[in-house]
C-alpha positions in Angstrom: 22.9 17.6 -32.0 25.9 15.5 -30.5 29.6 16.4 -31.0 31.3 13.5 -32.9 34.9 13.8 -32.6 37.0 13.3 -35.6 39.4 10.1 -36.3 40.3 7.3 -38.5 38.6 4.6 -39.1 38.3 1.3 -41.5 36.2 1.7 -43.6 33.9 -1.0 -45.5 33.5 -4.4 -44.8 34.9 -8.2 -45.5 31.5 -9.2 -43.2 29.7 -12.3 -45.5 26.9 -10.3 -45.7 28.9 -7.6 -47.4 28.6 -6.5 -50.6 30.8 -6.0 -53.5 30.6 -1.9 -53.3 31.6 -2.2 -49.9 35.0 -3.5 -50.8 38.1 -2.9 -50.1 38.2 -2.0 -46.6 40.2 1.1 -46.6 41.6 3.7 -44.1 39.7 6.9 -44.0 40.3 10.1 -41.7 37.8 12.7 -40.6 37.8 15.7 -38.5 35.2 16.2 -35.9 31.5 17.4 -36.6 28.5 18.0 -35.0 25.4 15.4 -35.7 21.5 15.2 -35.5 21.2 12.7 -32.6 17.7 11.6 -34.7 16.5 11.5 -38.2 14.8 14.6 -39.1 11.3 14.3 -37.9 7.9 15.4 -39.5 7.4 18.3 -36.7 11.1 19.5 -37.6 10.2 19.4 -41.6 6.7 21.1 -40.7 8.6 23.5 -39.2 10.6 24.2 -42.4 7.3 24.4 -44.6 6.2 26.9 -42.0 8.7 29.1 -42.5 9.6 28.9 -46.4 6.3 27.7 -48.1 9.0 24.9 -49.6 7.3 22.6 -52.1 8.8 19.3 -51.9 9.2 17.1 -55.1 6.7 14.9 -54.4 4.2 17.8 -54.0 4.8 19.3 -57.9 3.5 18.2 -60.8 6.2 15.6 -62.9 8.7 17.6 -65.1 8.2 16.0 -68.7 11.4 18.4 -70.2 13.5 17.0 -67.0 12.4 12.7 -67.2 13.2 13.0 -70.6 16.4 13.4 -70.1 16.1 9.7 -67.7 14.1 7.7 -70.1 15.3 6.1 -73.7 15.4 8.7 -76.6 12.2 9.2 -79.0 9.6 7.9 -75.4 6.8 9.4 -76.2 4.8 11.9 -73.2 3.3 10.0 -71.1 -0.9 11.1 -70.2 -0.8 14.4 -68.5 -2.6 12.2 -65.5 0.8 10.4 -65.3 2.7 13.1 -64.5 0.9 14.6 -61.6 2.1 14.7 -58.1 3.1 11.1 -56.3 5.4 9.3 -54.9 6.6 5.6 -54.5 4.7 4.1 -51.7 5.5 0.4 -50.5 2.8 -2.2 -50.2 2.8 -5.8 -48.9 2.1 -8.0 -51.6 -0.5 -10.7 -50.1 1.5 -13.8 -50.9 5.1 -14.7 -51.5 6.5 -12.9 -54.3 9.7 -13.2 -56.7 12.3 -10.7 -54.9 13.7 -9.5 -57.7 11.0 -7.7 -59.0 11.1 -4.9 -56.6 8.1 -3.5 -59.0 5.9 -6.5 -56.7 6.2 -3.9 -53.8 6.5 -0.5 -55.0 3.8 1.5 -56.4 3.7 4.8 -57.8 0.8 6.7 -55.6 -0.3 9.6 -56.9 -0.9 12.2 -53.7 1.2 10.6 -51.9 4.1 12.9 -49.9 5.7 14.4 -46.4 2.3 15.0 -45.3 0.7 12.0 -47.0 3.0 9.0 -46.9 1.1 5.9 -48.4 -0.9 8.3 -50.1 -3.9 10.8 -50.2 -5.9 9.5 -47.7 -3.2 9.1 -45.2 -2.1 11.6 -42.6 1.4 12.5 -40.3 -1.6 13.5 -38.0 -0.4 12.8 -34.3 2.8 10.9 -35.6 5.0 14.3 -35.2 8.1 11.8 -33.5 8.4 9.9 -36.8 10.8 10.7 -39.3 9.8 12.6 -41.9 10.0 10.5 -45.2 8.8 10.7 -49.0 11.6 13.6 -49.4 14.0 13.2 -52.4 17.6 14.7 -51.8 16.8 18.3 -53.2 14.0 18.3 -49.9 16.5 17.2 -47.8 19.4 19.7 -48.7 17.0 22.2 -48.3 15.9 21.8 -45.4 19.6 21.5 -44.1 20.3 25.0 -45.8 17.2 26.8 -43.7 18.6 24.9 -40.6 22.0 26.1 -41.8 23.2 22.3 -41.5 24.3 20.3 -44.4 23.8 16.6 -45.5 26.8 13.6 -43.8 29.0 12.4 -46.4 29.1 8.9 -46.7 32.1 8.5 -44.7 31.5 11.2 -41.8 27.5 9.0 -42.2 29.9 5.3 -41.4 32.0 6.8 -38.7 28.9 8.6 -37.3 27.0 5.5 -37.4 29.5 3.1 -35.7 29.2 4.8 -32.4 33.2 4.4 -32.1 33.0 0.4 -32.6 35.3 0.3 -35.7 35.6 -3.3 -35.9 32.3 -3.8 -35.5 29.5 -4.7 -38.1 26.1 -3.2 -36.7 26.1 0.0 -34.2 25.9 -2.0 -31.4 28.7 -4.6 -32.0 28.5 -8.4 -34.1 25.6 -9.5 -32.3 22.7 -10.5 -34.9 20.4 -7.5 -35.4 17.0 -8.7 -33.0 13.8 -7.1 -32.3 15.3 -5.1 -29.9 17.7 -3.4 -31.4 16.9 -1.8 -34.4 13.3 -1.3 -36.4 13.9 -4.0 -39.5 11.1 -6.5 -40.8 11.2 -9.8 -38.9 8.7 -12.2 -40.6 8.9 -13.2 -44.7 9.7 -10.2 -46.6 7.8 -8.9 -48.2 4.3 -10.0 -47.6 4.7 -11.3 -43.9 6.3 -8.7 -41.5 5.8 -10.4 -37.7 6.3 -7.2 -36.0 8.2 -8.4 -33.1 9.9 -5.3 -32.8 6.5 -3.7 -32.2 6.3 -1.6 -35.2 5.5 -3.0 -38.8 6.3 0.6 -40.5 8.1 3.5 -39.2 8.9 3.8 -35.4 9.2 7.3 -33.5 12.9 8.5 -33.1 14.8 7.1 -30.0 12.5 3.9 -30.2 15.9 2.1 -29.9 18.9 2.4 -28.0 21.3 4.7 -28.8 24.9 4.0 -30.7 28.4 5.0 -28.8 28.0 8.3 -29.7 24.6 9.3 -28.4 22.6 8.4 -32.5 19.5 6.7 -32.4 18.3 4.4 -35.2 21.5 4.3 -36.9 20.1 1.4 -38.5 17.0 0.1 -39.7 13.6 2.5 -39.7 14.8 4.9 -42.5 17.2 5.5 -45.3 19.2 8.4 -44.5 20.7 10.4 -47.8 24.3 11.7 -47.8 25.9 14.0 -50.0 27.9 11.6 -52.1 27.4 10.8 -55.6 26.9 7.1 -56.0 29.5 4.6 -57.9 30.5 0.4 -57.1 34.2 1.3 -57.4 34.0 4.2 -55.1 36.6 2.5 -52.6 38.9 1.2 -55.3 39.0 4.1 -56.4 40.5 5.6 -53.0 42.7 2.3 -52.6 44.3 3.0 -55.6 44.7 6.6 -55.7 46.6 6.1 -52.1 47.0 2.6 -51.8 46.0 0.1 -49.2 47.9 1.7 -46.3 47.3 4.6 -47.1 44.7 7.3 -45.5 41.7 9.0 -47.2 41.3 12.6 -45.5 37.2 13.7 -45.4 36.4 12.3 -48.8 33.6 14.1 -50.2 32.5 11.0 -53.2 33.3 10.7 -56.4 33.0 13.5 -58.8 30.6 11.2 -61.4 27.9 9.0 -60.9 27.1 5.3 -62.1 24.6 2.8 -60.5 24.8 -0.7 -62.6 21.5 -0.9 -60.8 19.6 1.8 -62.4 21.3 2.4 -66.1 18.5 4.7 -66.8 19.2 7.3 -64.0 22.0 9.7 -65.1 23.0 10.3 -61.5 22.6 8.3 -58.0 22.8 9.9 -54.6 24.1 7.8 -51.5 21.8 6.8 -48.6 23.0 4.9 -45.4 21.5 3.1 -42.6 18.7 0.7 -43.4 14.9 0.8 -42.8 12.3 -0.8 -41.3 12.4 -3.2 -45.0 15.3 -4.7 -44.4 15.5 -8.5 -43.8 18.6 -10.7 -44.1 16.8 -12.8 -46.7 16.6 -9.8 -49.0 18.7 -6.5 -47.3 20.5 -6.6 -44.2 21.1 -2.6 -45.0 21.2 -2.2 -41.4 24.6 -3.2 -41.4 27.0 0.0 -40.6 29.1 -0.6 -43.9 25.7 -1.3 -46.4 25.5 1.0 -49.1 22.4 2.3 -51.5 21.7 5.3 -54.0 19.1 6.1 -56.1 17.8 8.6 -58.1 18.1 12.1 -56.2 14.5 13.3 -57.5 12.9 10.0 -56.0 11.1 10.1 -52.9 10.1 6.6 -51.0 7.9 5.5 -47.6 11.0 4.5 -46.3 13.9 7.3 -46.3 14.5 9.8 -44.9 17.3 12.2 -43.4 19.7 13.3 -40.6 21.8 16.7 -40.4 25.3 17.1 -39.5 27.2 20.3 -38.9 31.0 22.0 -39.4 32.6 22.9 -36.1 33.3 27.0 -35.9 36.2 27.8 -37.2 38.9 28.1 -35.4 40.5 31.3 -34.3 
């Protein structure tokens, strides 16, 4: 881990690649904490399983009583079949496909998980250095309580994340993000992906140069889940509780969820950072100030985790 000393910082972005939910740009304090200077890796998690016998979400059969409670009222059970094990799993479509069907490049894979990534007959075998992904946010808050860690919150993830370059709209300053830089997709998303950055899927940690504060693959690679709850008026929210001087000590989200993205899910966790899927035609994610959230029981190819850590109490 790396110490990352506390301080105030804007937060958001006015960038033209910025989103709505990343507006206003708003003051926001926070004290010092100690960071994971990579995303949890699958060595570190295998560690974890090791110790606990933890079965991630991925790995247990789907709870019919608990998607109930995420699907329309009177759905009937689906086939027992359909609720074993599995995960989402992306696949390149062979041909140019309508972008906002994200369903053209996600597929439900039954089997697939930590130790299986696209899928039953894939391995982590020999890939120990890359992040460990297909964990949904109850893996990753366990794993931070056995490493007695805990998950960023979206504004200790930002600050973390811009390496001290508060103006700045990538970790390593405005440049364009390039193919050395940062693990994104260079090529057509989503069926053409060049590979100029030498990797076409997940890259070992410290494949990339590190930020200002000693973090590697800040953006790009994988999706990093926070603590937060997810809403789009998160930062209005802040402006107008203290207004738009004013300062935002260690805010810890919202205290209810709302995702006009997925109506269906009844709450949305925060992740940060980009992966190895993000283009500017379709998601320049890697971007310091992008924000996502999805479901916290969903597990994908392409997230993952980092932990952070209180300093000791002082005494």
């Amino acid at each position: 881990m790396v110490w990352i000393p506390g301080g105030e910082f804007r937060m958001g972005s006015t960038d033209p690649l910025a989103r709505p939910d990343e507006h206003p740009v708003h003051r926001v304090r926070v004290h010092g904490f100690w960071a994971d200077i990579t995303e949890v890796t699958n060595a570190q998690f295998a560690a974890f399983v090791a110790a606990t016998g933890y079965k991630t979400v991925a790995e247990r059969p789907v709870d019919w009583e608990e998607l109930k409670k995420q699907v329309p009222a009177g759905t009937p059970k689906p086939a027992d079949e359909l609720l074993l094990p599995g995960s989402l799993v992306f696949v390149a479509p062979s041909a140019p496909v309508d972008t906002n069907n994200v369903a053209q490049w996600w597929q439900w894979t039954r089997g697939a998980d930590w130790k299986h990534p696209e899928g039953p007959s894939s391995s982590i075998a020999g890939h120990d250095t890359l992040p460990v992904v297909q964990v949904c946010y109850e893996d990753a808050v366990a794993y931070c309580q056995w490493a007695k860690k805990r998950l960023p919150t979206e504004a200790e993830w930002e600050y973390a994340a811009r390496g001290g370059r508060e103006q700045s709209v990538n970790p390593w300053g405005n440049e364009p993000v390039d193919p050395t830089r940062a693990n994104t997709w260079q090529g057509h998303f989503p069926d053409r992906n060049t590979g100029e950055d030498h990797f076409v899927g997940l890259a070992p940690v410290r494949s990339f140069p590190p930020n200002g504060y000693g973090l590697y693959e800040t953006a790009g690679n994988v999706w990093e889940w926070c603590s937060d709850l997810y809403r789009p008026d998160t930062y209005s929210q802040r402006v107008a509780a203290t207004g738009i001087s004013g300062v935002t000590v260690d805010p810890q989200g919202p205290a209810s969820s709302m995702d006009p993205r997925n109506p269906s899910e009844p709450v949305s966790r925060i992740h940060r950072g980009g992966s190895f899927l993000c283009n500017d035609s379709y998601c320049a994610s890697y971007r310091v100030a992008a924000r996502m959230a999805c479901s916290p029981d969903t597990g994908m190819s392409h997230v993952g985790f980092r932990c952070v850590k209180d300093a000791p109490a002082q005494r």
